[in-house]
C-alpha positions, 0 to 999 in steps of 0.5 A: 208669819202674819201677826196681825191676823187672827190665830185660831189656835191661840183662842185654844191655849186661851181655853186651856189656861181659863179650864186650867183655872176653872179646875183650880177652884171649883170646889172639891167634894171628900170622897174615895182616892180617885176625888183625892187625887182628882182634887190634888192634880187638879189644884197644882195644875191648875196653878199655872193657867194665870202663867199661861195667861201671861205668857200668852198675853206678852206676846200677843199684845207685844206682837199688836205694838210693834206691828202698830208702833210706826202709826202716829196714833200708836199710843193713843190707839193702843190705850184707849182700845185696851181700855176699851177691852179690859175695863169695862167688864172690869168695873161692871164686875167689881160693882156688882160684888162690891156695890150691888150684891151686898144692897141685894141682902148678899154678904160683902164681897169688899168691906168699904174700906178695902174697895179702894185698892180694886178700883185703882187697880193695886189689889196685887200690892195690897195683897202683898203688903196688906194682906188682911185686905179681902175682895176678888182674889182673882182680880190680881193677875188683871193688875199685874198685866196692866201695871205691865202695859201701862210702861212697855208700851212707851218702850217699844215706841222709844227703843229699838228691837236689840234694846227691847230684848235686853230690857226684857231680859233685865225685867225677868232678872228683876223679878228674880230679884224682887221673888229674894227681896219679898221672901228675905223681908216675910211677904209672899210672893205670889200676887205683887207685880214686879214680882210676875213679870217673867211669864208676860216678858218672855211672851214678849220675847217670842213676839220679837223672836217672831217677826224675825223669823227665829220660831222655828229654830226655837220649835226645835230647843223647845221639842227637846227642853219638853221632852228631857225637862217636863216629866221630871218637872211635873214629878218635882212640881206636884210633889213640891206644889204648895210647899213653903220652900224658899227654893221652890218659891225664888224658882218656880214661876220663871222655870214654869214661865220658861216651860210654858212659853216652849209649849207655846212656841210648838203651838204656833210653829205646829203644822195646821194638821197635827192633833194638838193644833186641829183640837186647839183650833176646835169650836168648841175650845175656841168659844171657851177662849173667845169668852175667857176674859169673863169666864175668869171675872166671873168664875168665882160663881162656882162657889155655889157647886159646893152645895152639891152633896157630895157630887164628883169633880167629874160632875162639877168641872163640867157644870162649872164650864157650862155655868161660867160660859153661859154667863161669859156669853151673857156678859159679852152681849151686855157688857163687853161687845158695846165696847169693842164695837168702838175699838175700830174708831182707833186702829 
């Protein structure tokens, strides 16, 4: 399979994880049992879009490095594109909730004296270890990732592919580890990096399992771990879903690592013509995907929804689409696309 082209139906499983997102904290209105239980599927589910997000970013990124890491700009190209796609928006964001709104009249989204953490990009471990800092809560999952790419990089230049997989394999057992050591000593597990590298370590794994040709034997564990695993899963899950059990916290995100990637592998190993793939590929799943960077920068927007007397989730989930796209779309002409048109200077 050509890696380096363009997949349309991954730009649909970007969609899904940022819709994932989005029905996560768009703010739920009290009202009769179908809102209840709207509120509660839609708060446990949409926990696993920033998993989804990783596993999907492990393997495209881990697909673009080895695909490039002959050149002999490998490294410098790769920093410096990322850079380009990542931190622009990043920043322009962070400065308007942080230096902008507030000089606006709005209140302070980061007091002064928490905004260094966003701006070196260690808001995960200050969450952890400090966890009065406030801020952009969101903008820790966009820590965990460049924490990650700020050293795989260097290591598929360096190993070989059998050491690739074994140090993939050693990072998912050291996050395990890290999930003990933070629940033995008291700190939550959620946000801290060494402690959410599974999901973009096994996306990194089927890059690899890729270009050897093994998906299709994975497609067939993948059908029958999903078939037998996922509905007792998601029984357990949101029975279980925001409970302090210390076995739900040691195991939940490499098991939902481990589903999503087998969903991610009978995406891509899915005929052209199947359902799932025809409504992944689907323009409008597609401009949702295409704009999901910004969609999840800015989606703590839809905090003004909760203004809407008592208005049904029916209602606010898609308003809340519409709002974040159409300032993703926004953020893309002003923002972002400058930036991007630059990236061909450098591979």
């Amino acid at each position: 399979m050509a890696e380096n082209r363009h997949i349309p139906r991954l730009d649909g499983v970007r969609a899904v994880a940022v819709l994932l997102v989005l029905a996560l904290h768009v703010p739920k209105a009290p009202g009769n049992i179908l809102e209840v239980a709207l509120a509660r599927i839609a708060a446990a589910a949409g926990q696993v879009g920033v998993d989804l997000f990783f596993v999907l970013s492990g393997f495209l990124i881990t697909g673009i490095l080895l695909d490039t890491r002959g050149h002999p700009q490998y490294l410098r190209n790769f920093y410096i594109r990322r850079t380009l796609r990542i931190f622009p928006l990043y920043y322009f964001a962070l400065a308007l909730m942080s230096v902008v709104l507030p000089r606006m009249g709005h209140p302070i989204f980061t007091p002064a004296r928490d905004q260094l953490w966003f701006w070196a990009y260690l808001q995960d471990v200050a969450f952890t270890f400090w966890p009065t800092v406030t801020g952009p809560n969101h903008f820790w999952s966009l820590a965990v990732e460049e924490h990650f790419y700020l050293i795989w990089p260097f290591l598929v230049w360096k190993w070989d592919i059998p050491y690739l997989r074994r140090a993939l394999a050693g990072i998912i057992l050291l996050t395990f580890g890290v999930w003990l050591l933070l629940l033995f000593f008291g700190y939550g597990t959620f946000y801290f990096t060494l402690a959410r590298f599974d999901g973009l370590s096994l996306g990194a794994l089927l890059a690899i399992r890729a270009r050897s040709g093994g998906l299709q034997v994975l497609a067939v564990m993948a059908h029958t771990t999903l078939r037998w695993a996922v509905v007792p899963f998601a029984v357990l899950y949101f029975a279980v879903s925001g409970s302090a059990l210390w076995s739900v916290q040691v195991l939940k995100s490499t098991v939902i690592a481990l589903l999503l990637a087998a969903v991610l592998v009978l995406v891509l190993t899915g005929k052209p013509e199947s359902a799932a793939v025809r409504v992944l590929s689907s323009a409008p799943l597609r401009s949702i995907g295409k704009y999901s960077y910004a969609m999840y920068v800015f989606h703590p927007v839809l905090e003004v929804l909760a203004y809407l007397p008592a208005t049904s989730f029916l209602i606010r989930f898609p308003l809340a689409i519409g709002l974040t796209w159409a300032m993703a779309r926004v953020s893309w002409t002003l923002v972002e696309y400058p930036f991007l048109r630059l990236k061909s200077r450098f591979g």
